[in-house]
C-alpha positions in Angstrom: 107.9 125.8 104.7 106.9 127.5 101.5 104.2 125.8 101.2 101.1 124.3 103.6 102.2 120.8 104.0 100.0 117.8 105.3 102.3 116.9 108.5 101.8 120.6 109.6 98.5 121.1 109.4 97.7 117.4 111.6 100.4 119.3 114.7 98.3 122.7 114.6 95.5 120.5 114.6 96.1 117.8 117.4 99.5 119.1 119.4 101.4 116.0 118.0 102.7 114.1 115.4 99.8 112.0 113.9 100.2 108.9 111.3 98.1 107.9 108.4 97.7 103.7 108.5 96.6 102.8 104.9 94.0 100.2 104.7 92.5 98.0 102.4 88.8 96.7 102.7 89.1 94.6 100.1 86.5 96.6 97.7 86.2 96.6 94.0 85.5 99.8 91.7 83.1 100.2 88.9 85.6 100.9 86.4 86.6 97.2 87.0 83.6 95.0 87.9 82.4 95.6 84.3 80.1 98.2 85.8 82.2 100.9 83.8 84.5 99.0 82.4 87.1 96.0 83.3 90.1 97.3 82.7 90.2 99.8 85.3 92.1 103.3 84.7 95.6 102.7 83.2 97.9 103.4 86.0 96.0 101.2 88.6 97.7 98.1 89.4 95.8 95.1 90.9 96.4 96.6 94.3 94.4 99.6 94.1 97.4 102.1 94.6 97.0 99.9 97.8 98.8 97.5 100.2 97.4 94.8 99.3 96.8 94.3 103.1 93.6 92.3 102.2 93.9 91.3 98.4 97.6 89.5 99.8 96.8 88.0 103.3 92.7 88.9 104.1 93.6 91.0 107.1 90.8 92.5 109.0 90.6 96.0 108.9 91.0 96.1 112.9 94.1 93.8 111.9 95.3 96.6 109.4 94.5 98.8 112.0 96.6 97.1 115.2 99.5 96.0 113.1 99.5 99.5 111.4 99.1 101.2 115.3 102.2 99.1 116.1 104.9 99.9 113.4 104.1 104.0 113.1 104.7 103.9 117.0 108.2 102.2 117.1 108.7 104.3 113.8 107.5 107.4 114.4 106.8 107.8 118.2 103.1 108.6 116.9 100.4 108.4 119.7 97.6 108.9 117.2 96.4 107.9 114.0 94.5 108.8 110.8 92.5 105.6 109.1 93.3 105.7 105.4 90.8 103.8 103.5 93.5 103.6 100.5 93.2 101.0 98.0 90.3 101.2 95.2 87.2 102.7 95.8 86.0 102.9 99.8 82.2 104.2 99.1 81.6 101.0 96.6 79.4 99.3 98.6 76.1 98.9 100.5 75.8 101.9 103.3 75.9 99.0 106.2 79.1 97.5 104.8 80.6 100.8 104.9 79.3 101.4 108.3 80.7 98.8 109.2 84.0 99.5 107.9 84.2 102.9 109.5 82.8 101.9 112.8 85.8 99.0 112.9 88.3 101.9 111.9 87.2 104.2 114.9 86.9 101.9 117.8 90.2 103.1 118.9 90.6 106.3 121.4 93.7 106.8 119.6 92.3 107.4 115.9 91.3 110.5 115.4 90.7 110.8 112.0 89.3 109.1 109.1 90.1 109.7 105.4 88.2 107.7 102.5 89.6 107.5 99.1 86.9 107.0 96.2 85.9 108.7 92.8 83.0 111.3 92.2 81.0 108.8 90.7 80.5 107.1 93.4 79.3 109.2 96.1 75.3 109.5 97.5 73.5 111.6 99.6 73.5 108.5 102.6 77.1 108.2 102.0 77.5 111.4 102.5 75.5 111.7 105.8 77.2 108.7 107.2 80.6 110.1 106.7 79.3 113.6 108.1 78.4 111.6 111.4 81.8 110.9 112.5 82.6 114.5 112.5 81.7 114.8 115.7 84.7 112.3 117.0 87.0 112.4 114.0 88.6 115.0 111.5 87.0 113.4 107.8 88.7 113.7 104.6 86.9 113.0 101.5 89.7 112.0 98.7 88.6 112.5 95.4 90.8 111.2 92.3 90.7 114.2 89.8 93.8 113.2 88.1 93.4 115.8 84.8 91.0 118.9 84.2 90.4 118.0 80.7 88.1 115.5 79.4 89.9 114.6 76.8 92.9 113.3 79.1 90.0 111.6 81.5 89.0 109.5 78.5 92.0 108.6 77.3 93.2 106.9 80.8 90.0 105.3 80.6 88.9 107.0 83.9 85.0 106.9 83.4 83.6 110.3 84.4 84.1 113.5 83.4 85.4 116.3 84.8 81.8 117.9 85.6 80.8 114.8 87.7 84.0 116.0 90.1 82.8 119.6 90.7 79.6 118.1 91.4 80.7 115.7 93.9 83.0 118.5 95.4 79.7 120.8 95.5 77.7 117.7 97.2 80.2 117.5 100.0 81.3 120.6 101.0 77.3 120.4 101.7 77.8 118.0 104.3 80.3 120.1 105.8 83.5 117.3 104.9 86.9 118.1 104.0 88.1 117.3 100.4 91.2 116.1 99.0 91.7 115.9 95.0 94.1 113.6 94.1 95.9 115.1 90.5 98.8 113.5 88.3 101.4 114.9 86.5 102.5 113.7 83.4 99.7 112.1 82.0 99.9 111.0 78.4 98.9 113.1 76.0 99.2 116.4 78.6 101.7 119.4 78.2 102.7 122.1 80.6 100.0 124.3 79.9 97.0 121.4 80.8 98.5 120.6 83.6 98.6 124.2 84.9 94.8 124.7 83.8 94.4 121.8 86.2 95.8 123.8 88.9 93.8 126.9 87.8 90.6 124.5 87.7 91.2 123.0 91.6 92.2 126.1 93.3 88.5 127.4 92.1 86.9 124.6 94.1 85.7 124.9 97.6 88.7 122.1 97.9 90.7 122.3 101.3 93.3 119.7 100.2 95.7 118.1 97.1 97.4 115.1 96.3 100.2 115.6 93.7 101.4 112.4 92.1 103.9 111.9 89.2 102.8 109.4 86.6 104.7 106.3 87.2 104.3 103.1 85.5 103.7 99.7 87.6 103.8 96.0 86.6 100.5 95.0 85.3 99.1 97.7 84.3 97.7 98.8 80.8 100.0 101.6 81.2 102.5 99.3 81.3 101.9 97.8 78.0 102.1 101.4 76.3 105.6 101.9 77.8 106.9 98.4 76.4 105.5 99.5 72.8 107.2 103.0 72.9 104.2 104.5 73.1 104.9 106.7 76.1 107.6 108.1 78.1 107.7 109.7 81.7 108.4 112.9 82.5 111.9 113.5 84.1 112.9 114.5 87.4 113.8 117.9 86.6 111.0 118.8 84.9 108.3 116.8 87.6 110.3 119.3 90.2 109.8 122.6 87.7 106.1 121.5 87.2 105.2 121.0 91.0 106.6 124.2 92.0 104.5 125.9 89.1 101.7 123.8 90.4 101.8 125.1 94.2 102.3 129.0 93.2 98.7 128.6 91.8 96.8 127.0 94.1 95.2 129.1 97.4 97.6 129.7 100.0 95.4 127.7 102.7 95.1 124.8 100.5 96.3 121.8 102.6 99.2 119.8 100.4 98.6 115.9 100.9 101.5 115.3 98.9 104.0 116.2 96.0 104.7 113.5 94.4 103.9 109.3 94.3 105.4 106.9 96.3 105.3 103.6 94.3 106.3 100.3 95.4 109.9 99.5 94.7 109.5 95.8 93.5 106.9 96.8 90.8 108.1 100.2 89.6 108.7 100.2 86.0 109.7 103.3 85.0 111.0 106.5 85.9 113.7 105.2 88.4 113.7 108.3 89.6 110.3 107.9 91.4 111.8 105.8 94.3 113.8 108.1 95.5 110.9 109.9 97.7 113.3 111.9 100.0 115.5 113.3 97.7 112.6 114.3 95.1 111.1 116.4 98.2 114.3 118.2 98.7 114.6 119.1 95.4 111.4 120.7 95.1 112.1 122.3 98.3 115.4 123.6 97.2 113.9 124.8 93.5 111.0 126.7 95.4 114.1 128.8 97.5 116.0 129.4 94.5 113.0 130.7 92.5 112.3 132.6 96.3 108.4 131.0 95.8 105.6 129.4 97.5 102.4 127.9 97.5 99.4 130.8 96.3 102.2 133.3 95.0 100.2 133.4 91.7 96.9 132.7 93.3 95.1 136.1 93.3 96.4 136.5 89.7 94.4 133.4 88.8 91.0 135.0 90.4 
């Protein structure tokens, strides 16, 4: 591989094939409750950039976590598992519920990991420690939606911080000794080639030990949504999602866990591009550009220092 990729780094780690099972506790977000705002950041859908597993059918998260166990074993073959607190944001609520949440996630031998999705803004000190506690039975990932560098862009998908309250929440936990993931998207509006590069220059400065690289796609009721049906924004196209990404990698550090390299959106919602739902081939491609360029992830790094 030409670059450090996610499914790699969990066999170095554990001997085996291990599966992430996405979960959905059925929290809220402050960009949504009115605490921020109500609308919520333009790309999110009512989901989360869930499953819905709770908002759809109130599943427990020990019945996320059994029915989830079930499928990625007749699947996958996968004997152990990674609990993805996915959908919305997974530190927005009192320290006992979250206890809670996690202790329910790790009652089983067979996960060995844990990996909580939130936003910078909504991080603590006892948050913090609690999440660090688990280290000693669990590999922890902290996932940290970034999306753009540039305040200007973080304003105008109505995100609600600013790029400073990231680096601060990356400083906070690398305290604590945690793992962190940024979550970045490509193609947001207003952005060009350059700012999304600068993004890449801004992360790989960042004691940051993984990324999640998502296309901008647009999904059924979303305020997103309503600028595509005006004509008021267009997605990028395959082509240049698979030039960008490659760009992308060659400046980020060379040890930088990749998450992922591009979105996997739900087929029955997905507006627009097309393109996005076809997950496999979209990989390939960027695989197959990265050999023809003859590149790979950090080959611009140390030019970047």
């Amino acid at each position: 591989m030409r670059y450090r990729d996610y499914n790699t780094y969990l066999r170095e780690l554990f001997g085996e094939r291990v599966q992430k099972i996405p979960l959905d506790a059925g929290l809220s977000c402050p960009n949504r409750d009115g605490t921020l705002s109500t609308e919520g950041c333009i790309f999110c859908d009512r989901l989360g950039s869930g499953t819905g597993a709770f908002v759809d059918t109130g599943y427990s998260i020990r019945e996320q976590i059994e029915r989830g166990r079930s499928h990625m074993r007749k699947r996958y073959k996968a004997k152990k598992f990674i609990a993805y607190f996915q959908s919305f944001t997974n530190t927005y609520a009192p320290l006992p519920k979250l206890r809670e949440m996690y202790d329910d996630a790790l009652a089983y031998s067979d996960i060995v990991g844990l990996s909580v999705a939130t936003r910078p803004d909504c991080i603590n000190t006892d948050i913090l420690s609690l999440m660090s506690s688990y280290r000693d039975r669990a590999l922890v990932w902290v996932e940290y939606g970034l999306q753009s560098a540039h305040d200007k862009t973080l304003k105008r998908i109505n995100r609600g911080h600013d790029v400073e309250c990231f680096r601060r929440a990356v400083l906070d936990t690398r305290e604590w000794g945690l793992n962190i993931c940024a979550h970045i998207i490509l193609g947001l509006p207003g952005e060009n080639r350059k700012m999304m590069l600068e993004t890449a220059r801004y992360v790989a400065l960042l004691p940051i030990q993984g990324i999640k690289i998502h296309l901008l796609y647009v999904t059924e009721g979303t305020l997103l949504a309503n600028q595509y049906e005006r004509g008021t924004l267009s997605c990028l196209k395959r082509e240049e999602y698979v030039d960008l990404v490659v760009d992308f990698l060659e400046l980020l550090p060379p040890q930088m866990v990749i998450h992922r390299l591009t979105g996997d959106p739900g087929r029955a919602h997905l507006i627009a591009p097309a393109w996005a739902r076809e997950k496999t081939k979209n990989l390939n491609l960027i695989r197959k550009r990265m050999q023809e360029r003859d590149t790979y992830q950090g080959k611009k790094y140390a030019i970047n220092q």
